[in-house]
Structures are given as structure tokens and as C-alpha cells.
N, C-alpha and C positions, 0 to 999 in steps of 0.2 A: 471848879474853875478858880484859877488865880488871875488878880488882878491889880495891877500897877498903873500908880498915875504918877507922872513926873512933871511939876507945874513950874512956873515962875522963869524958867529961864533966858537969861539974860540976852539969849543967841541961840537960836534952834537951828543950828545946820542942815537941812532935810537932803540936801544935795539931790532934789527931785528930779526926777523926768528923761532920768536914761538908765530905765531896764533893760531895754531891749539894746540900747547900743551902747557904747563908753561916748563920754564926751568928748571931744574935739573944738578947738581951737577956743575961737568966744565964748564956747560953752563953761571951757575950763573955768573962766572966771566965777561962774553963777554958783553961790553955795543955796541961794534959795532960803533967807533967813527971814525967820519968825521969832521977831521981838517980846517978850512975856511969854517964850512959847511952851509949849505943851505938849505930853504923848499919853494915850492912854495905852496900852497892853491888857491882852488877856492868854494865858498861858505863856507861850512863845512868841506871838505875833502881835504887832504892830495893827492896832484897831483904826485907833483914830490921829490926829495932829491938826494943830493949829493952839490959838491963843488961850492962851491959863482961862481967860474969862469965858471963852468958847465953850471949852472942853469942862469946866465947871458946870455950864448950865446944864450941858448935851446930858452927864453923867451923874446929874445932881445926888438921883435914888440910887446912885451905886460906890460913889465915894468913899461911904464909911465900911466898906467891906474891903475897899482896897487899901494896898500899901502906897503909903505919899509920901514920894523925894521930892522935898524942895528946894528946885537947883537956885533962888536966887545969888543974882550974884556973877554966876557961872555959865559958861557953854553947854552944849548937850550937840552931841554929835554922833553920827556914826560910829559902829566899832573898826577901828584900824583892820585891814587886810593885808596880811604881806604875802605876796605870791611869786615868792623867789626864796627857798632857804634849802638850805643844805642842814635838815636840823639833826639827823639819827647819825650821831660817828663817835668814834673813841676817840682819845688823847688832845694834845694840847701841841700849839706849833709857838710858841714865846721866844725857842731861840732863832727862829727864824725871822721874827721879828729886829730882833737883836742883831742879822745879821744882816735884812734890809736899812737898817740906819745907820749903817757904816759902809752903804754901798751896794750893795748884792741886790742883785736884778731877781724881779718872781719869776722869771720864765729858767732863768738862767738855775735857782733852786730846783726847781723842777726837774728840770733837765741830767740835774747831777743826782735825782733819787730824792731828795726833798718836796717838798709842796703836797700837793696832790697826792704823791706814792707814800709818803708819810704816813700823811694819815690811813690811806689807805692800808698798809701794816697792822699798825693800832687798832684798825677796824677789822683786818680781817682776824687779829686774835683774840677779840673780846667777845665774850657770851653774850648770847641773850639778852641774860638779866644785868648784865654791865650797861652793853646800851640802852636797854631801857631806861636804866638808874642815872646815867649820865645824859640821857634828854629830856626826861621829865623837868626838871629844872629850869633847862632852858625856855618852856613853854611856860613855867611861873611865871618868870624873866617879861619873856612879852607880854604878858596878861596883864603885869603892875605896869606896863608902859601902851595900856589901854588896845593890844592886841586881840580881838578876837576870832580872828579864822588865817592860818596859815597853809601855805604848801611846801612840801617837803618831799626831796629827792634822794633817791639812793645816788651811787658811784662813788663808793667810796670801798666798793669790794671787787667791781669789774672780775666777778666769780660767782656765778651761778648763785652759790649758798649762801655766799655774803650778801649778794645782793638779795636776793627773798630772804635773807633777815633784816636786813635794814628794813625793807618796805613791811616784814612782819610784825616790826614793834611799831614804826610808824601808824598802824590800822588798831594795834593795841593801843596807843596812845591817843590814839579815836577816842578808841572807846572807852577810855578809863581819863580822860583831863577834858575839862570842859571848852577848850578851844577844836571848833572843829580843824582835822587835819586834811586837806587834801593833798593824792599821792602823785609823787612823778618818777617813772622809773628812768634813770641814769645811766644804766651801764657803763655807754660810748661818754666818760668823763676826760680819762684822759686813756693813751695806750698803753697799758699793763707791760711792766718792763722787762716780761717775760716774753712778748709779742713784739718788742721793742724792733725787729729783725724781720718780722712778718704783720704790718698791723691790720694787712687785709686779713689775715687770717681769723685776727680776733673780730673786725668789724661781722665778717660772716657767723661768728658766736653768735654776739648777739645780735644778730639779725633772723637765724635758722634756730637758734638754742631758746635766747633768753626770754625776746619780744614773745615768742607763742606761749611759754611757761608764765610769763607774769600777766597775759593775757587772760590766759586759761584757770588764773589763780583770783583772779582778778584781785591784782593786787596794787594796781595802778590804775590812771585815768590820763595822762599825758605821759609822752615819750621825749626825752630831754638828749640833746649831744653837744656839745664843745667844740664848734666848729675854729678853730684857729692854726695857723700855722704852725706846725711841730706839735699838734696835736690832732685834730681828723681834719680832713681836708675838703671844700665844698662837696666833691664828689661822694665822698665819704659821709657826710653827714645827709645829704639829700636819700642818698641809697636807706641811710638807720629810719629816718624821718616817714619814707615812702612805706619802707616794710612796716613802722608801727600803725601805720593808718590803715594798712589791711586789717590789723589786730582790733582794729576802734580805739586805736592810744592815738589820743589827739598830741600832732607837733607842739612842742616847743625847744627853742634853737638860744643856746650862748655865742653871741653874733658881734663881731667887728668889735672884739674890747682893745687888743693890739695894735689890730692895723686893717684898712679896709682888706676885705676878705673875701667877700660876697655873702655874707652868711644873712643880712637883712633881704638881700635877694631872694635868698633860697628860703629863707621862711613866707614870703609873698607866693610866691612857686609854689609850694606846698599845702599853704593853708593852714600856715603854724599860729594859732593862739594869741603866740605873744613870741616877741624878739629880745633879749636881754641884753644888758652890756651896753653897748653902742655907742663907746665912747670915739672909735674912729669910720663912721656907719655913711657911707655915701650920700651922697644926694640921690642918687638913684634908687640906690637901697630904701631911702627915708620915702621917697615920692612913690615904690612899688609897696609898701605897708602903710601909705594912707590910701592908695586907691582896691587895696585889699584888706582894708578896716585889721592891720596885724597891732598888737598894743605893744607901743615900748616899754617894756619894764627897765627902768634909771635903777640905778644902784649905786648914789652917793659917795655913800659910806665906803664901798668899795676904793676907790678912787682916791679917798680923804687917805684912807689906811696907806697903802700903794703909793701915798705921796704921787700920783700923777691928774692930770689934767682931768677934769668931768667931763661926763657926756652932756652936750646942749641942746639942756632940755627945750628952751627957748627956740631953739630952730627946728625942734620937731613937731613944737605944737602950733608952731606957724605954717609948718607942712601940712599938716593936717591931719597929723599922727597921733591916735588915743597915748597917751603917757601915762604910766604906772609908775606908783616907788614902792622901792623892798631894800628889805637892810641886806640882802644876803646872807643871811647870818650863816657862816662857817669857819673852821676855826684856822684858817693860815691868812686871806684876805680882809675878814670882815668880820672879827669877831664882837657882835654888836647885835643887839636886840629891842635897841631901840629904836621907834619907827618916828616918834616925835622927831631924833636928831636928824634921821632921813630927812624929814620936812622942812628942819631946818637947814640943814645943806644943800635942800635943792631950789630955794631961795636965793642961800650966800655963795653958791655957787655953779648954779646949773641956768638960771637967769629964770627961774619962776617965781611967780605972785606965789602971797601963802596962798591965797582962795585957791590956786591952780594944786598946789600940795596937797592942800586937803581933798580934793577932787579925785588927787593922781593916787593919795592914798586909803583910798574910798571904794568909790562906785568904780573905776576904772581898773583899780585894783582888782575887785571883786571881777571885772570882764576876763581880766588877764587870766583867770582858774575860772573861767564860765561859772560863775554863779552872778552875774549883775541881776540874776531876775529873782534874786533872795535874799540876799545882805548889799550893804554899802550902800545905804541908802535909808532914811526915815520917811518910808510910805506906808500907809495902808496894806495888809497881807505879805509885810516883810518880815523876814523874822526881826525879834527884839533884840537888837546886840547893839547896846548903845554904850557910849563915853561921856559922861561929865566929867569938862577939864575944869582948872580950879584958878579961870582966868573971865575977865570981865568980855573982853572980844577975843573973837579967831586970827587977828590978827597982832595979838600978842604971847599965840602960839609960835611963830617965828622971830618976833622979837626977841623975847627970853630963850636965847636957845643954849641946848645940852642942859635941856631942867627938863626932868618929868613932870607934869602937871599935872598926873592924873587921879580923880579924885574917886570916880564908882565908878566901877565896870558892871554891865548886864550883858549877863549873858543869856540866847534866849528866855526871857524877860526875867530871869534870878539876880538878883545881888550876886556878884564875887567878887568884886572888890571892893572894900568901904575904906575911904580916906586915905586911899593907899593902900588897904593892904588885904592880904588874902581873906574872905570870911571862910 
């Protein structure tokens, strides 16, 4: 048995007391802080918490067998959860970049074979061992910026074989980097511009093709579509949603980034997970995913990128809507892996408290990929995936923003990151 004890710190985040559900509204606020606080660990899991002088007495005859961080000084928090990424794909989109800042619209890219189809090229010509090579990285990436459990989507092949590649190095990257991955298959991202003519035809792909083969492969655990205009159409997306629920691929819906659409509807309707996007999302849409407990996943950084207006987060957690953040990270919109900066933008501009950030990218986070009753959170029989940031309070995580702060990462209950940097 191993054993870890982490004493003295300055702020113990525990974010207690919503396994079973994500927080909501008031709740948001509560980080649940223990002052001097304390964790003991044994192997993976999260034994005990409460105060350095507590957890001293409780483990007096076991102390010198364990390893001892002492965080004074510092936070000790949850490990980040981003549960929205596009992370397995090839190539790079920079000139598009280049040509959003002289004007050019993303839908409008898209439309002419850029965006989305881009990459999608890139991805369907790359091996194997390319994408592996070229996403491993990325997950370093999040791990120095106190990342430890991500979700990750295919569509980026909308083709049978690309797609069960993407999601096959994804399960590789499971199993070989120590951030857990969970999978979402994507197909329905956007309409394959060979289908461009017929897009029922493809929705029937993968609806009859795909969803039973990645099923059957089990190489996913949620079913993701792109419900927007001049991409799948409410109709459209509710049909991909409905058939992966036969398969046991739990909904989740890209919903009202554009322009209301119904797509927060149809994730209510359906029983989707979580809602993403929502930067143009009804009130109706917003009042049908609090009264069907659906999480909105924010995506800041999205919107920062895009140069357009954020989703408000402040009027969905007044609704009474669990709120999640994720960087997105994909490489035409949101090329970013930092989930601190997330926290910072959904502060500076989404109209949430840090406590509510930390929350949204926490335990709520964790809801948004059904794990709230394992990570995102510092309780008793959780796994040990903890953060010390390298800041006196949690509320000069959003002050200092676009600084990494992150000082040790654990991951269940190992060191991987010291002072910054990989061990």
C-alpha cells in the first residue's frame, strides 16, 4: 500500500456534497473550504480530509511511512475536468486564423471546404501512429495546466475507418498517459462534402452503419451531433441522438452556438447528458435543461477565439442549470488547453464568481461525462486526482488570469507533476 498525506494548506477546496447531482444555483458558490487543510490517500483513493492538525493526530503511527506535501502557502484542489474536446485529429488551421482577423466569418470558412472539412482531410490522411503522435502532447499540455480527466470526440473522419481510428488511439491514449480519457463518438460533426447533396443519406450512415459498429466495439460511451443550421438540423440531430440511445451511447448535443435553434430543447427531450455551446440558447431551451437536470457545458475560450459574444453563464445558473466549462480544445476554433484560462473568462466574461468556475470546472464538470460519483471532488472514496495551485486563495485564480499556476498534479494518488513540470 501507498500512502500520501498532503497537509498545511492554505485552502482545501473539497467542493463537497454533489456526487449524486452537479450543483446548481447557490450551490455554485460553495467551494466548501478547509483552512490548514489536509488529505490523506492510500493508493488511488481519497481516505480521509479535514485539518492538517486532525489528520496528524488520526494518522500519527502512519506518517512516517507516507509521502508528505506540504502545500503551505497554497490551494489544494480538485483535479480539473474538461469534458468537451475534440482532442485526436491531424493538422493545424493558423491560416484560418489569419483569415478570421481580416474578416472571414467561421460558418462562412466552413461552407467554402475550410473549417471542419479541413481538418477533416488532414485526419482522414494521417496514420495511426501520426495521430497518436500528434495527441499525446496535447494531453501533456493539459496535465501542466492541472488537467486530469478529459473527454474526447471523434468527427473529424465522418468515415467509418477514420472514425474507429480516432476513437482507437483515443482508448490507446487511455491506456498509455495517465489522464483518464473518456470517449464520445462524433460522426454527425458536420455534413461530409460528398453527402453535401444528400445529407439524409449520410445521417442514415451513421445512424444504420456507425452508432451499431462503435457500439459493438465499444469504443464510445456518449453520442455527440452538431445540431446547427447548414449543419444537421433539429430533426436531424434528435433522429442520431435517439438511435445512439438504443446502442446505450448516452446523448450529448452541440446546441444553439449560432443562433437559437432548438438544440437545448432536444437535448431536454432526449435525456442528453449535457448541452454545449449555448451561446444563443432560449429561455425555454435554458428552463427545459434545468427541469431535466441537462449540464451546460460553456466554452469561453470558444467565443474569446471567434471574437464573438459569450454564452451567459450567469443567466443559466440563475435558471437553475448545472454549468460546466471546457476549453474545447480543437484546432480551428479553440485551439487552447488551458482550463485555468477558461475559469478566467468565465469570470471576465460570462458573469460568474471564481467559486462558480471552480465548481463549473470540478464536480459539475465531472457530471457532464457521468463521473461526479469519482472525481471532482475531495471526499472520502474518491479517486485522488488532486491540484496544488501556487496561490494563497482560490480567488486569485481568476484574478491573475492567463498565468498557469499550477504547482503538483496527482494523479490517482501519484505525483505527475512537480513544480510545473512532468515527473
Amino acid at each position: 500500500m501507498t500512502r500520501l498525506f498532503i497537509k498545511n494548506a492554505n485552502e482545501l477546496l473539497t467542493v463537497r456534497g454533489h456526487s449524486e447531482k452537479p450543483a446548481i444555483k447557490e450551490a455554485m458558490n460553495e467551494l466548501h473550504i478547509i483552512e490548514d487543510g489536509a488529505v490523506w490517500v492510500e493508493n488511488d483513493t481519497i481516505v480521509d480530509v479535514g485539518t492538517t492538525k486532525e489528520l496528524e493526530q488520526k494518522y500519527a503511527d502512519q506518517i512516517g511511512e507516507a509521502e508528505v506535501i506540504d502545500a503551505s502557502g497554497r490551494v489544494v484542489a480538485p483535479g480539473l475536468v474538461d469534458p468537451h474536446t475534440h482532442l485526436v485529429f491531424a493538422g493545424s488551421r493558423e491560416n484560418e486564423y489569419n483569415m478570421r482577423l481580416q474578416g472571414a466569418k467561421y460558418m462562412d470558412i466552413m461552407e467554402k471546404g475550410g473549417g471542419i472539412h479541413a481538418t477533416t482531410r488532414a485526419t482522414r490522411e494521417a496514420s495511426t501512429e501520426q495521430l497518436y503522435k500528434e495527441s499525446y502532447p496535447r494531453l501533456d499540455s493539459f496535465l501542466k495546466h492541472g488537467v486530469t480527466t478529459v473527454e474526447a470526440k471523434s468527427g473529424y473522419g465522418m468515415d467509418w475507418d477514420v472514425e474507429k481510428r480516432q476513437m482507437e488511439v483515443a482508448k490507446t491514449l487511455d491506456q498509455d498517459h495517465v489522464i483518464d480519457i473518456v470517449s464520445t463518438f462524433m460522426g454527425a460533426h458536420v455534413i461530409p462534402q460528398e453527402y453535401k447533396e444528400n445529407p439524409d443519406r449520410f445521417v442514415d450512415i451513421v445512424i444504420n452503419e456507425m452508432i451499431p459498429k462503435t457500439a459493438e466495439l465499444g469504443l464510445a460511451e456518449f453520442n455527440d451531433v452538431f445540431c446547427e443550421r447548414g449543419v444537421y438540423t433539429p430533426e436531424q440531430s434528435k433522429r442520431i441522438l435517439e438511435a445512439g440511445r438504443e446502442y446505450d451511447l448516452t446523448p450529448k448535443i452541440h446546441a444553439d452556438e449560432i443562433e437559437p435553434y432548438g438544440g437545448a430543447e432536444i437535448a431536454a427531450e432526449v435525456g442528453a447528458v449535457s448541452a454545449d455551446h449555448l451561446l444563443k440558447v432560449s429561455d425555454q431551451g435554458l428552463e427545459m435543461m434545468a427541469d431535466k437536470g441537462v449540464v451546460a457545458v460553456l466554452l469561453p475560450g470558444t467565443a474569446f477565439f471567434l471574437m464573438t459574444e459569450s454564452a451567459d453563464g450567469r443567466k443559466a445558473i440563475d435558471a437553475g442549470v448545472p454549468v460546466a466549462l471546457s476549453t474545447d480544445r480543437n484546432p480551428g476554433s479553440s485551439p487552447s488547453t488551458s482550463m485555468p484560462f477558461m475559469l478566467n473568462l468565465a469570470s471576465l466574461t460570462m458573469g460568474m464568481t471564481p467559486a462558480e468556475a471552480i465548481v463549473a470546472a470540478t464536480i459539475n464538470a465531472a457530471h457532464a461525462i457521468k463521473r461526479g460519483d469519482r472525481i471532482g471532488s475531495i471526499e472520502a472514496g474518491k479517486q485522488a486526482d488532486l491540484v496544488i495551485w501556487d496561490l494563497p486563495n482560490h480567488m486569485q485564480f481568476s484574478y491573475h488570469y492567463g498565468v498557469n499556476h499550477t504547482d503538483t498534479v496527482i494523479k490517482k494518488g501519484k505525483r505527475v507533476i512537480d513544480k510545473g513540470v512532468l515527473v
